[in-house]
N, C-alpha and C positions, 0 to 999 in steps of 0.2 A: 905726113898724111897717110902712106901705106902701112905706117906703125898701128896711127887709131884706127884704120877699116879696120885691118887685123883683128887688134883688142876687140872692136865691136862685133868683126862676124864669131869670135869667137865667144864673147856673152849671147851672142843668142844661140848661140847652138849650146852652150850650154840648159839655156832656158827651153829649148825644143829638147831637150833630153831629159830635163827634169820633168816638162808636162808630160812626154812619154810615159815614164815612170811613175809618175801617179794616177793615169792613166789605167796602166795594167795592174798596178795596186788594187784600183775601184774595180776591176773587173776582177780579181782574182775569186774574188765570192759569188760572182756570177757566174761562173764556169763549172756545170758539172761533170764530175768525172765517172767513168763507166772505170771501177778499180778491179772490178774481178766478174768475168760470165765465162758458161761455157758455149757459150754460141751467140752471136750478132749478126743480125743481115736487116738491108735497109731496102723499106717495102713502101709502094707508093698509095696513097691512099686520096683518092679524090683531088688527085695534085698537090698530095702536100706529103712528103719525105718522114716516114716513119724511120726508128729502129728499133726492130724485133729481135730483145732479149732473153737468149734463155740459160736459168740459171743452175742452182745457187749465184745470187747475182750480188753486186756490193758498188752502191752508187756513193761520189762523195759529193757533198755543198754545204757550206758555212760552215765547216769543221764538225758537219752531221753525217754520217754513215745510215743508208738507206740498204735495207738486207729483204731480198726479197724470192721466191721461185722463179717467179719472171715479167718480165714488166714490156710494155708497147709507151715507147719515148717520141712525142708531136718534138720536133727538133726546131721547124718553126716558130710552135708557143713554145715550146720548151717545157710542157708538162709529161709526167711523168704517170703511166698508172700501170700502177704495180698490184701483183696477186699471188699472193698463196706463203706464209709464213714471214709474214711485214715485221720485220724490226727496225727502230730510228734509234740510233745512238748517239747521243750528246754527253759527252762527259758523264755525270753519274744519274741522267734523265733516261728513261728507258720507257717505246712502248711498242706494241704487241699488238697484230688485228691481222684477219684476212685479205683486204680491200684497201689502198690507198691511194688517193690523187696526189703528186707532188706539181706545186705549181713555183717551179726553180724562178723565174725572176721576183716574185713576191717570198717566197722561202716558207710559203703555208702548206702543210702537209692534210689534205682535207681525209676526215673520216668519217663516210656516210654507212647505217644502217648495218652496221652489225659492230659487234663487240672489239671497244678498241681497252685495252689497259694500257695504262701509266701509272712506271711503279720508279724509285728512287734507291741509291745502294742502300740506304734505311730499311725498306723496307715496305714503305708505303707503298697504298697501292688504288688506282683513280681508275674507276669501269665507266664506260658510257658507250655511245651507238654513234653520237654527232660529237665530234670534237675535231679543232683544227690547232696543228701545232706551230708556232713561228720558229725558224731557225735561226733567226739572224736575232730576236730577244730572247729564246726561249721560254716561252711564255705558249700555255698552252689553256684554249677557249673551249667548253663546253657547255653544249644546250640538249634541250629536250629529254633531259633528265641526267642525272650522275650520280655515283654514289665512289666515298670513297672509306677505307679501311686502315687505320696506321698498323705500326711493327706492332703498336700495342695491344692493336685488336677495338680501338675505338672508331667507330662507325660515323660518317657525317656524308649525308644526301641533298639534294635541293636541284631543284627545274634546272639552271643555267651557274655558269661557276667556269673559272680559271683557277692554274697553276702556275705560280712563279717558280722556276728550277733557281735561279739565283740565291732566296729566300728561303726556299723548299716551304712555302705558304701556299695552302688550298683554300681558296675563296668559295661560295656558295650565296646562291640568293633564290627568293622564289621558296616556298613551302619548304624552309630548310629545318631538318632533324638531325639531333645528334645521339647517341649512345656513348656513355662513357662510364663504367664503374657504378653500374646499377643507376646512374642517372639518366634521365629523357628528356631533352630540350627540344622546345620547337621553337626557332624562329623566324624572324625576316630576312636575315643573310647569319654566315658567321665565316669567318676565318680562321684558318686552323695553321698553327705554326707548329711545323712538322720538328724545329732542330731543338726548339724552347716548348715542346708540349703544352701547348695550351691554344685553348679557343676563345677569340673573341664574338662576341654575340652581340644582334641591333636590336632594332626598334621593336617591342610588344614581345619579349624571348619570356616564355614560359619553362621553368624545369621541373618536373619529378620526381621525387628521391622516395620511395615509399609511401608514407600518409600525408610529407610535406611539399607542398606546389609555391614555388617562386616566381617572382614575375619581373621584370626591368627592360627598362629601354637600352640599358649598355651592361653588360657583364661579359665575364670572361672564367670560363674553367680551365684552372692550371690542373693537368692530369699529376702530374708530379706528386705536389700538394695534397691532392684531390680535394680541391678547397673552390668553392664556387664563390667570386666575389663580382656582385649588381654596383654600381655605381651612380642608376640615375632612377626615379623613382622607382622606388625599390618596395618590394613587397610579400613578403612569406607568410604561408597559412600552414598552419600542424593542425593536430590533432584539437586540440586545444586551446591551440593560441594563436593573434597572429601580429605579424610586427611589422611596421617600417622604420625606416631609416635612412640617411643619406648615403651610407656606404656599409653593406651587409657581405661580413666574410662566412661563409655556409660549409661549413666542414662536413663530408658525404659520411665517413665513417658514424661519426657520431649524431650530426643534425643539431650538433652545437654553431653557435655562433656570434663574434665580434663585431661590436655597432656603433654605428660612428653619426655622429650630425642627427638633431632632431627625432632620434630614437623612441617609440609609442611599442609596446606591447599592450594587447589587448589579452587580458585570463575570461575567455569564458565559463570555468568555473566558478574561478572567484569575484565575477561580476565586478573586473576591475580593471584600469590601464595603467600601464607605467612608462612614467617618461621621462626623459634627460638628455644629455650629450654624447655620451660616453657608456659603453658597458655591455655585458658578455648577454650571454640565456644559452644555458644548458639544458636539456629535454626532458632526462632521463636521470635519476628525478629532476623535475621541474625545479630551475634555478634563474632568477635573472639579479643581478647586479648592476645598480644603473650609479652613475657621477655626473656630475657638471649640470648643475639645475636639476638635478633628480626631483621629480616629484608622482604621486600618486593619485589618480581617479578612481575611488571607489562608486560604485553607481547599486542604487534599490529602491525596490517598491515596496511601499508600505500599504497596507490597506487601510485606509482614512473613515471606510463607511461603508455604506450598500445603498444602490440605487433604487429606491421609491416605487420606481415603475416595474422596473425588470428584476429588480431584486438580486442582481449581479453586485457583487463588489467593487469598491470605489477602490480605487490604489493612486498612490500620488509617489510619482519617479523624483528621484531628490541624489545629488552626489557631493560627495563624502572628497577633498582634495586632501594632500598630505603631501608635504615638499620638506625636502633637508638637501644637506650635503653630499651623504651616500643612502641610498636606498638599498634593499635587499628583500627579495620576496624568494623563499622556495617549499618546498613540497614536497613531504617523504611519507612511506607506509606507517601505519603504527608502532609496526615491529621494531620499526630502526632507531624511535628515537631511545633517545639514555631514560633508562629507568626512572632515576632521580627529577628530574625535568618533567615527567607525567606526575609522578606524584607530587610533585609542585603544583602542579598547574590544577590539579585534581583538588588541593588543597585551598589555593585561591578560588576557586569556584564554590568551594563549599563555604569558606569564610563570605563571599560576595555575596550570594544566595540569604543570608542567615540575615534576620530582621532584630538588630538589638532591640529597639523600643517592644514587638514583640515577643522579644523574649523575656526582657526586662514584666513587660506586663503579666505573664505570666506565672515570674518569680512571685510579685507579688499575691495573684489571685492566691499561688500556694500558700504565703505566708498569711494570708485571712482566714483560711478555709481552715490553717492549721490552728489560729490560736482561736477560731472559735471553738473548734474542737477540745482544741486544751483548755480552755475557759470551760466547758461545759461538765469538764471531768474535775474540779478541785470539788475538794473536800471531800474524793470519792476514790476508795480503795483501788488500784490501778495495777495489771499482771507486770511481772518486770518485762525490758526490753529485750528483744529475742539478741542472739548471739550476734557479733558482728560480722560481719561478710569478708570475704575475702577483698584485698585489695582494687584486684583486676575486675569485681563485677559492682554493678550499681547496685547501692543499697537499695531495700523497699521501700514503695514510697510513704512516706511520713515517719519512718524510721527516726533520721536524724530529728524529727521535732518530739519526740516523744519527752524529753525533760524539759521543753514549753515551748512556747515562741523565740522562733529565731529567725530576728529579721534579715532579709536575702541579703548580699551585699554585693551593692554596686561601686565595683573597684572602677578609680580614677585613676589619674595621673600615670600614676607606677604600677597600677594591679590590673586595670583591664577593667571589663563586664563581664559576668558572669550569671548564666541562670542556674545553676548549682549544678547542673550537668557537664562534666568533663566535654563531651564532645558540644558542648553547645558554646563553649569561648569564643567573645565575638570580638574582645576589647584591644586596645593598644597596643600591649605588647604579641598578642599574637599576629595582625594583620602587620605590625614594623617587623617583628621575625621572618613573615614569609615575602617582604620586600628588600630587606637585607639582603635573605639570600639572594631574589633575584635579581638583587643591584649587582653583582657578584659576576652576571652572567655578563655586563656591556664589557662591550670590547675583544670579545672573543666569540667563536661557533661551540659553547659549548652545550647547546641546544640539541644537536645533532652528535650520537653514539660516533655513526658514519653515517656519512650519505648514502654512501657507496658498499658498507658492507653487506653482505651475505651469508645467511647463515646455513652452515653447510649439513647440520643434521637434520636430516630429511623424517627421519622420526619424532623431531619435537611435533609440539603441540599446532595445531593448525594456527599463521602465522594471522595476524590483524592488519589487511590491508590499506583498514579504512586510511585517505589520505590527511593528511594533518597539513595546516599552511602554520608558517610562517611570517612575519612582515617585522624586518629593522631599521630605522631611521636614524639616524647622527648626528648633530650638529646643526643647531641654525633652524629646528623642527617647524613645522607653522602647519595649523591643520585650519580650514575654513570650509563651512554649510550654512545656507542659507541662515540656521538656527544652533551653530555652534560655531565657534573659534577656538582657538589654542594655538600656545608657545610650549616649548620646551629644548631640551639637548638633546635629550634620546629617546628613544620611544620603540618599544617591543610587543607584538600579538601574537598571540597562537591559540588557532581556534582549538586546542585542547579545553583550553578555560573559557575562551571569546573574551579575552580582557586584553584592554588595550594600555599597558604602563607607559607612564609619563615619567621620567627621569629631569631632574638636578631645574630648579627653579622653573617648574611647572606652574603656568596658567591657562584656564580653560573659560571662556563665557559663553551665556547663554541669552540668546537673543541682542547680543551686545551691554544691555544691562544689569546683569548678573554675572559677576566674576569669583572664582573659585579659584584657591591656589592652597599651593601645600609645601612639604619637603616633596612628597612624590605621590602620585595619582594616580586611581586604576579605573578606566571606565569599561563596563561592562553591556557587551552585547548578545542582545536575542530576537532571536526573526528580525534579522537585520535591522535591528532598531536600537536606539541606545535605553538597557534598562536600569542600570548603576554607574554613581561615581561615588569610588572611594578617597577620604583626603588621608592621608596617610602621614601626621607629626605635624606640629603648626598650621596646622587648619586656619582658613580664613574664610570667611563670604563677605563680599560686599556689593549690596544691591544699589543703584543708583536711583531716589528719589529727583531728584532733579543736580545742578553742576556743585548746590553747597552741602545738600544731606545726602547722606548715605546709609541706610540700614548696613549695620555688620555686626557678623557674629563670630568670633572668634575661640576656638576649642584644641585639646589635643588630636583630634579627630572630628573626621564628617561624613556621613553619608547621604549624599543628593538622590533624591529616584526623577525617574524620569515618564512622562507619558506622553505620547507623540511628540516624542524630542523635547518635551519641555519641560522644565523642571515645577514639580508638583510637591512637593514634600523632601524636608531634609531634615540630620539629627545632627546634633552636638552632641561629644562623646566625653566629658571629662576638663576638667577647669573652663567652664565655661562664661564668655564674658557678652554681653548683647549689648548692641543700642540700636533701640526703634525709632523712628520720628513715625510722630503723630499729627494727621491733618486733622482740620477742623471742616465742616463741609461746604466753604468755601473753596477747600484745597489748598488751602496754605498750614505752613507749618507750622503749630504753634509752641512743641512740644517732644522733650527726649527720654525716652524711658531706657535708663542706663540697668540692666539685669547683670547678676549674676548668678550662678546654680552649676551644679554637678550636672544634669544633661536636659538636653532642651529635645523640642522636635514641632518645628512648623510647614505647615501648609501656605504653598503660593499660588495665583492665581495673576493671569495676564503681567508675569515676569516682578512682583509685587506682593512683599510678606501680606497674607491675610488674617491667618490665626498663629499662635506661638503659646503652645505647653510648657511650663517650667517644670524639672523633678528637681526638686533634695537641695535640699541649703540653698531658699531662694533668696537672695538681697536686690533690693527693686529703689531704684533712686530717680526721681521726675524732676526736670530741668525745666524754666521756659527757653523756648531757644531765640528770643529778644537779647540781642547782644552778648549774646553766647558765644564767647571767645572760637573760632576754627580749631584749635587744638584741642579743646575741649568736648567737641564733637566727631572725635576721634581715638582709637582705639588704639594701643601701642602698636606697632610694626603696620598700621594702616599702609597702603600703597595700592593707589588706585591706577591698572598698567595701560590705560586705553591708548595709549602711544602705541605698545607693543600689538595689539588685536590687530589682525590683518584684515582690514577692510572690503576686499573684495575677493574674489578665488584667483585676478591676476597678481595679489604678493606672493602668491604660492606658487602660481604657475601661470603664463599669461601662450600657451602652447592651446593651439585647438585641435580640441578632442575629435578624432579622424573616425568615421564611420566604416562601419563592417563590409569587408568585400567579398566577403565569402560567396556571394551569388555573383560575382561579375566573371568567374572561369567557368560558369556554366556553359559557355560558347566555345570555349577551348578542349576539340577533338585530344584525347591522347593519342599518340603518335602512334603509326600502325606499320610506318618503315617499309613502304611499295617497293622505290627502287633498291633498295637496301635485298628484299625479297628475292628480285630478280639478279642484281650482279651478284648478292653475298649470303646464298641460302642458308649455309650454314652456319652465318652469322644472325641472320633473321629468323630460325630456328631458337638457338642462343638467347636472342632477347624477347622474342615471344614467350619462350616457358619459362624464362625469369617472370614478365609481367603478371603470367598467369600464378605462379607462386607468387608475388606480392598480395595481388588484388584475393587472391586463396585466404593468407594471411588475415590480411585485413576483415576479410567476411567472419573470419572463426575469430578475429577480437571483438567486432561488434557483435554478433551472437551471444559471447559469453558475457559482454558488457549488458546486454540486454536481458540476459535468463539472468542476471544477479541485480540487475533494476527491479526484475518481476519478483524474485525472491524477496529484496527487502522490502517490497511493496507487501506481499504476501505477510511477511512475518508484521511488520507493522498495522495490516489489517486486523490479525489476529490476536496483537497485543493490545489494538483499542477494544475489540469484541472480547477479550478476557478482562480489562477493566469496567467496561460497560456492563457487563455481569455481575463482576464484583461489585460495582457501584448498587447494581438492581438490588443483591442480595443486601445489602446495608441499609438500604431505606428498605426492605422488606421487612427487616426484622423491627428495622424502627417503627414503623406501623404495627407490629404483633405487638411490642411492647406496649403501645399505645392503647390499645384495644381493649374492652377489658373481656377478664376472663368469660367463656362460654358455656351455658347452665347444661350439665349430665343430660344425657339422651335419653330418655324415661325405657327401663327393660320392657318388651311386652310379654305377659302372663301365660 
């Protein structure tokens, strides 16, 4: 028995020594220690026992060091308030103030109404008036304003905010602003991660960067980086353009940037948007690159008419879709692009412009005019023909007919058309030569000299800044408007020429009834409106009468014209093969007239051959179409592709077109950086004369943007008033000639 009391008084004294012990453990952080003063005495004050320290004084608690002049210690509360060169030292947490309250059993260091800093061995540095520090998390809470400053010299303010010493992270909320590498943020809270440089940012965060304004519910600037990336609706406006997307990486130096999810660029320039999954936009010069459902919003007005009453014009808004694989829109000066590539484009414009049939008709009037002439001279002694001209200039005209009639010749197949004028070739092999070449160009930038170069003699010729676009499409092309369709693999524009090429098994229809296909196709545009298409090798049209007939004309070449987007007139160029059906007016068909002829050219009307001209070796063959075999009623390589025609603008893109916000930051002040002013003047110095040189900036580009609007306004005023002149002088003189001569003025005597 005396064995087990034993064992047992002996477990509980162990257990009263252990509670002991933990005991003074829990108290050890409640104990503050006076480590160093040069004077103490303990004073009574309304019956409660002060200590009156004076120093240089050095308090310890929770493994924080309190450094102060001198300090009056309540030993009952156990608070401490300290005055005159306040330091709190925590491991590598450091702060600074005249004025402090220590309240040792909660471990809060309070700082009221004047300047406290918290700075870190980094560097940082957190100013405010109200702030209270915890000793026991090190976690430090400020209100009524703050502002804080990294090693790096970036600025973040806001009403109310914490610091974690653990994390070395500065929190903010409340009208919070940042600075950072010429960027301005303002928003709801952010975070500032002092060891990993970078800041997170909340709800409604607006930034800055010169002429570009961003907008997102979550982003984060890595100083590092210096790369700003939005995460949740996201939203960037430039100069000219503006973009969303589900995740925008915003690079500061350049104002380039990488797009992710749901991607829309709007070009107010070019009156268009571009959309996809995937893909860059560079600024300078304007570049975007889109992947993964790429496709295109072209948007315009056309002027349809004028208003009756008011006599304002009528415009009718209509857009233009265009979707591939990869997209690519950019935009450089005149200067830069490659020589060869203007004169190309210079060269397709001038072939697209040029009217065979009217030039053709012209050939002819010459060859009438001429052999009336030479009819009129046989049998009549005649001067010889003067000397012949040198190669390089055009003879005079009627020259070559002076040894008789010579009828014009219209080259087919292999020769072309010709009006006997070297610059007037309008035929097959020149328009396949200059697609050749630019077949030449897919698959590579060789569009573009450089983008990016610069030409360094300052003495050339004053450079051509006018801007030139671009637009390349790849694989899988589908273009749809209310009154046009199209397939193709590639497809290339540049408004040097405003032609739009169709690459590698190209189809295009018009109003879904009329189909057009070729080896490859150039459609041509002016005042945003489609005014040519050229078929370029294998020419096909086929119009759809109803699901068994089909009008088709089949030629080496074609040219479609267009008038409010509708096809009004087109030519057959060379081996040409027709079949019309013919209704009866009933409307049924009774009847096929199978044509054949060197060149054709008809007029349509509501999508529906109306008139049809045959020229030169016509063969004309009339069928009934009663049990008229289907193959029969069919032209070789027929292929009717209404499978392939994209029915609606969602085959192409089925993404909605996001309206303009450019009016929605009219409510968002730029940042003006109060507290920032007051703890960091000469940081708020710093970024006020940066803004003011921005916003400097920016006034002297739109100024000069505007005196060279007024300019070519001005020169274009002036070019119509010297054509309007010249027009007056030409019917002027047309009228003298008219006129007949005027009887002598009688002398007087």
């Amino acid at each position: 028995m005396r064995r087990v009391s034993i064992l047992t008084l002996l477990l509980c004294l162990v257990f009263v020594i252990k509670g002991y012990s933990q005991a003074f453990e829990n108290d050890k952080d409640s104990l503050v220690r006076l480590v160093e003063a040069k004077a103490v005495r303990l004073v009574d004050r309304g019956g409660a026992p002060f200590r009156e320290v004076k120093g240089p004084a050095r308090f310890l608690h929770n493994n924080t060091y309190l450094l102060c002049d001198s300090a009056s210690w309540d030993v009952n509360a156990n608070v401490i308030e300290a005055i005159g060169h306040i330091q709190i030292i925590q491991q590598d947490t450091y702060l600074e103030s005249d004025i402090v309250t220590y309240l040792a059993d909660e471990g809060i260091a309070q700082f009221r109404g004047t300047t406290v800093k918290l700075y870190n061995k980094k560097g940082d540095q957190l100013k405010t008036k109200f702030l209270d520090y915890n000793t026991k998390d090190s976690i430090a809470t400020f209100f009524n304003g703050g502002a804080m400053r990294s090693s790096k010299g970036d600025i973040v303010e806001g009403d109310e905010g914490r610091y974690v010493s653990e994390t070395r992270t500065f929190s903010f909320t409340d009208n919070v602003l940042m600075y950072s590498d010429s960027i301005f943020v303002r928003s709801s809270f952010a975070d500032y991660h002092s060891d990993q440089e970078f800041a997170d940012f909340g709800f409604r965060t607006v930034a800055w960067k010169g002429r570009d304004t961003l907008y997102s519910n979550s982003a984060r600037y890595d100083v590092r980086r210096e790369t700003l990336s939005l995460t949740e609706e996201n939203y960037l406006a430039s100069q000219n353009q503006e973009l969303w997307a589900g995740i925008i990486d915003y690079h500061r130096n350049t104002g380039n940037a990488e797009l992710y999810n749901n991607v829309q660029i709007r070009d107010n320039e070019q009156s268009s948007i571009l959309m996809g999954d995937k893909g860059v936009m560079v600024q300078n010069p304007f570049l975007a690159y889109l992947t993964d459902k790429a496709a295109a919003a072209m948007y315009s007005e056309e002027k349809t008419g004028v208003d009756s009453l008011t006599q304002e014009p009528i415009y009718k808004r209509d857009t233009l879709f265009l979707g591939g694989d990869t997209l690519k829109m950019w935009m450089v000066p005149m200067y830069q692009v490659d020589s060869n590539e203007v004169s190309n484009a210079l060269q397709r414009r001038k072939l697209a412009d040029t009217d065979p049939i009217v030039e053709i008709d012209k050939a002819n009037q010459a060859y009438l005019a001429a052999y009336k002439k030479n009819k009129a001279l046989i049998g009549k002694v005649v001067p010889p023909p003067p000397q012949q001209q040198p190669k390089n200039q055009e003879p005079a005209e009627g020259m070559q007919l002076s040894d008789g009639p010579q009828k014009p010749t219209f080259l087919g197949k292999d020769k072309g058309i010709s009006s006997g004028k070297e610059n007037a070739i309008v035929g097959k092999d020149s328009l396949k030569t200059a697609f050749l070449r630019d077949s030449t160009m897919l698959g590579r930038d060789s569009l573009l000299k450089d983008s990016l170069a610069v030409q360094t003699d300052s003495a050339e010729v004053q450079k051509d800044t006018t801007k030139i676009t671009f637009i390349s499409v790849f694989h899988n092309v589908k273009l749809f408007r209310s009154d046009l369709r199209g397939v193709c693999d590639s497809l290339i524009y540049t408004s040097i020429d405003s032609i739009a090429r169709f690459y590698k098994n190209p189809a295009l229809w018009n109003e879904e009834k009329t189909q057009f296909t070729a080896d490859s196709i150039q459609l041509s545009v002016r005042n945003n409106a489609i005014y040519k298409a050229n078929l370029i090798e294998n020419a096909f049209i086929i119009s759809e009468e109803d699901s068994i007939h089909y009008n088709q004309i089949k030629s080496t070449e074609m040219v479609a014209y267009f008038k409010d987007n509708d096809v009004y007139r087109f030519d057959a160029l060379g081996g040409v093969q027709a079949m019309i059906f013919l209704r009866e007016k009933d409307s049924s068909v009774t009847l096929m007239n199978h044509k054949e002829c060197r060149l054709l050219t008809s007029r349509m009307a509501n999508s529906s051959i109306e008139r049809v001209r045959y020229i030169e070796n016509v063969k004309s063959d009339i069928h009934p179409t009663y049990q008229l075999p289907i193959e029969k009623m069919r032209l070789r390589d027929f292929k009717w592709r209404a499978d392939e025609l994209p029915k609606s603008r969602s085959v192409v893109t089925d993404r909605e077109v996001l309206a303009s916000r450019r009016g929605f930051f009219n409510g968002f002040i730029f940042p003006k950086y109060p507290l920032t002013k007051t703890f960091f003047p000469d940081s708020y110095e710093t970024i006020t004369n940066l803004a003011k040189e921005i916003n400097q900036k920016i006034q002297e580009e739109d100024q000069r943007k505007e005196e060279q609007a007024r300019k070519e306004q001005e020169e274009k005023r002036i070019e119509q008033h010297r054509k309007a002149l010249s027009q007056e002088g030409k019917d002027q003189m047309k009228t003298e000639e008219m006129e007949p001569a005027g009887q002598p003025t009688p002398q007087a005597n």
